[in-house]
Wavefront OBJ file of the C-alpha trace (Angstrom):
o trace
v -38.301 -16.472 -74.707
v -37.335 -15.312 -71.392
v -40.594 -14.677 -70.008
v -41.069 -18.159 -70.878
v -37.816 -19.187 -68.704
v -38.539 -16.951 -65.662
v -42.097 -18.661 -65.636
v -41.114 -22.195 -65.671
v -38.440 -21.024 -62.376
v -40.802 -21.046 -59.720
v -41.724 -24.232 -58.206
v -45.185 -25.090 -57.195
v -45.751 -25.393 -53.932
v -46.364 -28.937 -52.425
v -49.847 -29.153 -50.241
v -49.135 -30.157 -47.127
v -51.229 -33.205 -45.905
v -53.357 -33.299 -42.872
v -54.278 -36.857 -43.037
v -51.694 -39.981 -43.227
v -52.369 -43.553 -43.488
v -51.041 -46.354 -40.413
v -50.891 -49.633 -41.044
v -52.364 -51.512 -38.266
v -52.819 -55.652 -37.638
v -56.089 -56.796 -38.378
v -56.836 -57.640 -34.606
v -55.823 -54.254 -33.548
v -58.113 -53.105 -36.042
v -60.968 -54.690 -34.915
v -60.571 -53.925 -31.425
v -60.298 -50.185 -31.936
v -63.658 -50.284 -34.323
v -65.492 -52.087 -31.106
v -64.239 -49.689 -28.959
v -65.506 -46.382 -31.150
v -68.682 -48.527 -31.586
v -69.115 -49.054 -27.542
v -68.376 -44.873 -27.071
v -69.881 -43.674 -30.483
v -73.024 -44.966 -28.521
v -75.019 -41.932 -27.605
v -77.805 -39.764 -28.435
v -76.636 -36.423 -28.731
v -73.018 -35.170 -29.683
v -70.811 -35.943 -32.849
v -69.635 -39.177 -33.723
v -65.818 -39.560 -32.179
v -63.280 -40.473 -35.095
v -60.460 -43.077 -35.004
v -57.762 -40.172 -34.610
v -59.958 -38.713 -31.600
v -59.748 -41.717 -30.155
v -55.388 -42.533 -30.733
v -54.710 -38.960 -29.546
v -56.424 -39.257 -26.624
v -54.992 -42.587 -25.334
v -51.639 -41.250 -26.536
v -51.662 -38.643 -24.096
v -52.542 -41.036 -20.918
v -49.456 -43.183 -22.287
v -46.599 -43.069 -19.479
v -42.872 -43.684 -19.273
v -44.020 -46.866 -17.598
v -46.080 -48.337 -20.649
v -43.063 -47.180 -22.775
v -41.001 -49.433 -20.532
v -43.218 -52.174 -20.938
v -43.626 -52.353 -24.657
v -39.399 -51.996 -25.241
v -39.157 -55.141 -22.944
v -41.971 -57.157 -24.239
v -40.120 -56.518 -28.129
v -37.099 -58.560 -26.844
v -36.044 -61.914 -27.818
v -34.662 -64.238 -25.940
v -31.313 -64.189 -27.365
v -31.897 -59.800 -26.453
v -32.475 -60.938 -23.144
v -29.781 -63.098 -22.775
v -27.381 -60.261 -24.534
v -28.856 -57.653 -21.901
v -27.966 -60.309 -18.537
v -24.420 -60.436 -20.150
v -24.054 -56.742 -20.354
v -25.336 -56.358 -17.182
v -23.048 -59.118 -15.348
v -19.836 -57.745 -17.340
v -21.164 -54.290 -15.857
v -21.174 -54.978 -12.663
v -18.088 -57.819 -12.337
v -15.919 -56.680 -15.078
v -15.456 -58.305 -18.539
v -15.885 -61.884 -19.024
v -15.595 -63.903 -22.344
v -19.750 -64.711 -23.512
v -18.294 -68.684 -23.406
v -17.228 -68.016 -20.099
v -20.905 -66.148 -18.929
v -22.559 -69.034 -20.729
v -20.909 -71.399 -18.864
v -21.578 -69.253 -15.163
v -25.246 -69.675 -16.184
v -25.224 -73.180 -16.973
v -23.572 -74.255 -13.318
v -26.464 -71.598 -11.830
v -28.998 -74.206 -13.265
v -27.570 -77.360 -12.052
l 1 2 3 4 5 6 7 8 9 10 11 12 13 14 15 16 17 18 19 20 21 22 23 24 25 26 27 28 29 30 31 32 33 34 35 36 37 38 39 40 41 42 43 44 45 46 47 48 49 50 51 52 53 54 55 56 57 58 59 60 61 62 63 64 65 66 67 68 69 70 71 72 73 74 75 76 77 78 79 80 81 82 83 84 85 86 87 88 89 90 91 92 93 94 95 96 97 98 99 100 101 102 103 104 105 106 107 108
């Protein structure tokens, strides 16, 4: 009975995977397939995967594409929060009525 016990202890190990699944827009989707299409091209030389591909764009990404994405993922009311933070920064704190209002003489 405790042989049985001692046997049903130990865990079995998980597998580790090497492969994971992203889910991508169907445009972005098509674009990479063109692309690996357009270099898979060739006479000689293995075929150049999809992850090939991601890791080696991923390594020519820069701070400055970074930068670009995070401000193209703002709203317009994120924008508008980020000019107010900025304002209250720089010429102390204001009531957001009060900045709304500073903006609105601006336009006129």
């Amino acid at each position: 009975m405790q042989e049985l016990k001692e046997q049903n202890v130990t865990k079995p190990k998980k597998k580790m995977l090497k492969m994971s699944s992203v889910r991508v827009s169907h445009e972005a989707y098509k674009k990479a397939t063109v692309l690996l299409k357009q270099i898979n091209q060739k006479q000689l030389g293995r075929r150049v995967k999809f992850d090939q591909l991601l890791l080696h764009l991923l390594e020519k990404f820069s701070e400055q594409d970074c930068k670009k994405l995070q401000e193209d993922s703002l709203s317009n009311s994120d924008k508008l929060e980020k000019k107010y933070r900025e304002y209250t920064d720089k010429n102390g704190p204001i009531k957001k009525e009060d900045f709304y209002a500073f903006l609105l003489e601006k336009l006129n």
